[in-house]
C-alpha positions as CSV (number, residue, x, y, z in Angstrom):
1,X,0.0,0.0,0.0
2,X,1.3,3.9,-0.7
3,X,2.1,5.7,1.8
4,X,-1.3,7.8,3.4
5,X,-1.5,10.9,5.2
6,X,-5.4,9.5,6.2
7,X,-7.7,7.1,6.0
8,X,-11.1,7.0,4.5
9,X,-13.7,4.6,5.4
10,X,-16.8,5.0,3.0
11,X,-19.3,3.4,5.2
12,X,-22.6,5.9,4.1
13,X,-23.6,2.3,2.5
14,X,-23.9,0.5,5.8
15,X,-25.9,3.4,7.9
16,X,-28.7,3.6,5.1
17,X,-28.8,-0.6,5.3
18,X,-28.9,0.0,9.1
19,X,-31.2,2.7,9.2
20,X,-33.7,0.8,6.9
21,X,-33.5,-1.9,9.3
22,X,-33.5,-0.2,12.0
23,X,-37.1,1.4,11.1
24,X,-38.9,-0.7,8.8
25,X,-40.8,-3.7,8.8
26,X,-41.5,-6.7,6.4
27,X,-44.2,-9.3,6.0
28,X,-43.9,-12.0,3.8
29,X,-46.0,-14.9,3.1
30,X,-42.8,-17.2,4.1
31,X,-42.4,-15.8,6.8
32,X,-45.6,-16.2,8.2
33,X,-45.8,-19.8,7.2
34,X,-42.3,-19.9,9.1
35,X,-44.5,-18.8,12.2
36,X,-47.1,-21.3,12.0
37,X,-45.0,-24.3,11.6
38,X,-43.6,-23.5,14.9
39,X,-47.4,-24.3,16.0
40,X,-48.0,-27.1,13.6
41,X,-46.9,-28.6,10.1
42,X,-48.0,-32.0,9.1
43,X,-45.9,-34.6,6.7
44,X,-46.6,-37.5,5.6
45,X,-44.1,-38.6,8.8
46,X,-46.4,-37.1,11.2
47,X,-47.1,-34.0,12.6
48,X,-44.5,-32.0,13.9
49,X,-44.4,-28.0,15.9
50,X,-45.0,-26.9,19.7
51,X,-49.0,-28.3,19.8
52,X,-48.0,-31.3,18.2
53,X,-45.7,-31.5,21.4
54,X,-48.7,-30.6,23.7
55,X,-51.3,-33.3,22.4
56,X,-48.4,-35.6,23.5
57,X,-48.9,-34.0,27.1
58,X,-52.3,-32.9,27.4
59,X,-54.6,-35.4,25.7
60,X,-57.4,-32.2,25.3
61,X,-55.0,-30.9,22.6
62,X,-56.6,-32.5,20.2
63,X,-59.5,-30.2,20.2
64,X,-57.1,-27.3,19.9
65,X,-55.3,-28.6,16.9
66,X,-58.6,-28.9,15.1
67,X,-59.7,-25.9,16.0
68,X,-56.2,-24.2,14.7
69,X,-56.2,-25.7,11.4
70,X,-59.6,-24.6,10.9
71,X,-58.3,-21.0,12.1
72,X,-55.2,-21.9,9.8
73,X,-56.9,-22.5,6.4
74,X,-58.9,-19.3,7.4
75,X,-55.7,-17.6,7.5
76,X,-53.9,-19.4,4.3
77,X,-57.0,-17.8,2.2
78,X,-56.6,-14.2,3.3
79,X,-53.1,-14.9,2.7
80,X,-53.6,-16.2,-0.7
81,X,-56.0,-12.9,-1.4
82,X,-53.7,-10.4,-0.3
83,X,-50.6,-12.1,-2.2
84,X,-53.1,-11.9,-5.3
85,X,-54.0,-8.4,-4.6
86,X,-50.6,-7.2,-4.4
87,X,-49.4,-8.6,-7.2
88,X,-52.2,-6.6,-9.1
89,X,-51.4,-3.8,-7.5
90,X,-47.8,-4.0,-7.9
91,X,-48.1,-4.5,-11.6
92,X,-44.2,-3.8,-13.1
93,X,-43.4,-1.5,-9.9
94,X,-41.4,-3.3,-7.2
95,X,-42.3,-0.6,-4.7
96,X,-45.0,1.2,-4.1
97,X,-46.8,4.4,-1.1
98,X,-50.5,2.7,0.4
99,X,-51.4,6.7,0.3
100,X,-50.8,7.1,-3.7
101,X,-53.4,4.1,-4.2
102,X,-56.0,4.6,-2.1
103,X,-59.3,3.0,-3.7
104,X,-57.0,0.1,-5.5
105,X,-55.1,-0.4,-2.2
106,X,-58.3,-0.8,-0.2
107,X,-59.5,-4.4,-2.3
108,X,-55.6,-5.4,-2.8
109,X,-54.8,-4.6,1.0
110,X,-57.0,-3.4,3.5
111,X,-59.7,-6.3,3.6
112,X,-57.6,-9.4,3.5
113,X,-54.8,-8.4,5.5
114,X,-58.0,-7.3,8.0
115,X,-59.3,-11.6,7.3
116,X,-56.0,-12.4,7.8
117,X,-54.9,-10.2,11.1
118,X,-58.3,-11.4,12.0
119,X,-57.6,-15.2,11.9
120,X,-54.3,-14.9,13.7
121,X,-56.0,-13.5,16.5
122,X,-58.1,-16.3,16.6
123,X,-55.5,-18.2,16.3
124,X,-53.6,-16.3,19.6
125,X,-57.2,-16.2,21.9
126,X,-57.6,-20.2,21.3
127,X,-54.2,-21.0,22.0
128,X,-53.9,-19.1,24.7
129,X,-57.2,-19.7,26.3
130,X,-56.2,-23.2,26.3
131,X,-52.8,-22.8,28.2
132,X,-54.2,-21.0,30.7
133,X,-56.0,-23.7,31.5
134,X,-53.2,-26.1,31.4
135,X,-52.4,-27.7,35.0
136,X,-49.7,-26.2,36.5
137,X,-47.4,-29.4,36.1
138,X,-47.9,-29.2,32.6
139,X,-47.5,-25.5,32.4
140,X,-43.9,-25.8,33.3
141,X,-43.2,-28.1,30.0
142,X,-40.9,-26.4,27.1
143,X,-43.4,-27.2,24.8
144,X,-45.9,-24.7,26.6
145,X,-42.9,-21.8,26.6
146,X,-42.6,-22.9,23.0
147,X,-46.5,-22.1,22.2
148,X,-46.1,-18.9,24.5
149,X,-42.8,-17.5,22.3
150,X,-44.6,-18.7,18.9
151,X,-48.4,-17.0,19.9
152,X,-46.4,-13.6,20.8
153,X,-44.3,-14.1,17.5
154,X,-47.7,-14.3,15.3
155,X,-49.3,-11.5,17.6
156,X,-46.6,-8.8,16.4
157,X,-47.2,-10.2,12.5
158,X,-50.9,-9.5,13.3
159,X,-50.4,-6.1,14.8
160,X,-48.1,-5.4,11.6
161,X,-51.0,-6.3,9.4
162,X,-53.3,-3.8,11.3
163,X,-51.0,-1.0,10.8
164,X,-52.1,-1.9,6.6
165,X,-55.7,-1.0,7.0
């Protein structure tokens, strides 16, 4: 290296990537998915995710885990719809402001991500109406913790979603 008399470090790059971190949020359809596997994915192994874990401890589970897929396929439609509308919306843009769109951006956004905030609440109430009622000796199980964590985890995606309408 030459000789210097100072040194440069261009790091403007690295603030804007940490500022737009730092204040912004995402959604995306994976990653919601993500968040309800932790509750429950089925193969053709089994089932598999926290309540899965909690029907093993708590016979009653079952009722819950039909009750969450119905709340799930609920939620996977309202998905689907929104995905749909923003594509529309979206055409050839990759980026586009709620406010500059405001009748399109009601149909594409507002009412599904409202069916779909809705159903994760649904989702949240059930779930955690039924491990409050878990006996204590149960309560204490990872499993539960692991249905706590997930529930609050898919509570901030549903206040996200409200923050659309």
């Amino acid at each position: 290296m030459p000789s210097y008399s100072g040194l440069i470090l261009d790091e403007a790059h690295a603030i804007e990537s940490s500022a737009t971190s730092l204040f912004t949020e995402s959604l995306s359809l994976f990653g919601i998915q993500r968040k309800m596997s932790r509750l429950l994915r089925k193969s053709r192994k089994g089932q598999f995710g926290s309540l899965s874990k909690l029907a093993r401890l708590c016979p009653d589970a079952q009722a819950l885990i039909q009750g969450y897929e119905s709340n799930a396929r609920d939620l996977s439609a309202a998905l689907d719809d929104l995905e749909a509308g923003s594509m529309r919306l979206l055409g050839k843009e990759y980026s586009i402001r709620l406010k500059d769109c405001a009748g399109a951006a009601e149909s594409a956004f507002r009412e599904p991500s409202g069916r779909a905030q809705r159903a994760m609440l649904k989702i949240s109430v059930q779930v955690g109406d039924f491990l409050k009622s878990l006996p204590e000796e149960i309560a204490q199980e990872g499993a539960v913790h692991e249905t706590h964590l997930a529930i609050r985890s898919l509570n901030d995606t549903a206040e996200l979603l409200g923050r659309l309408k």
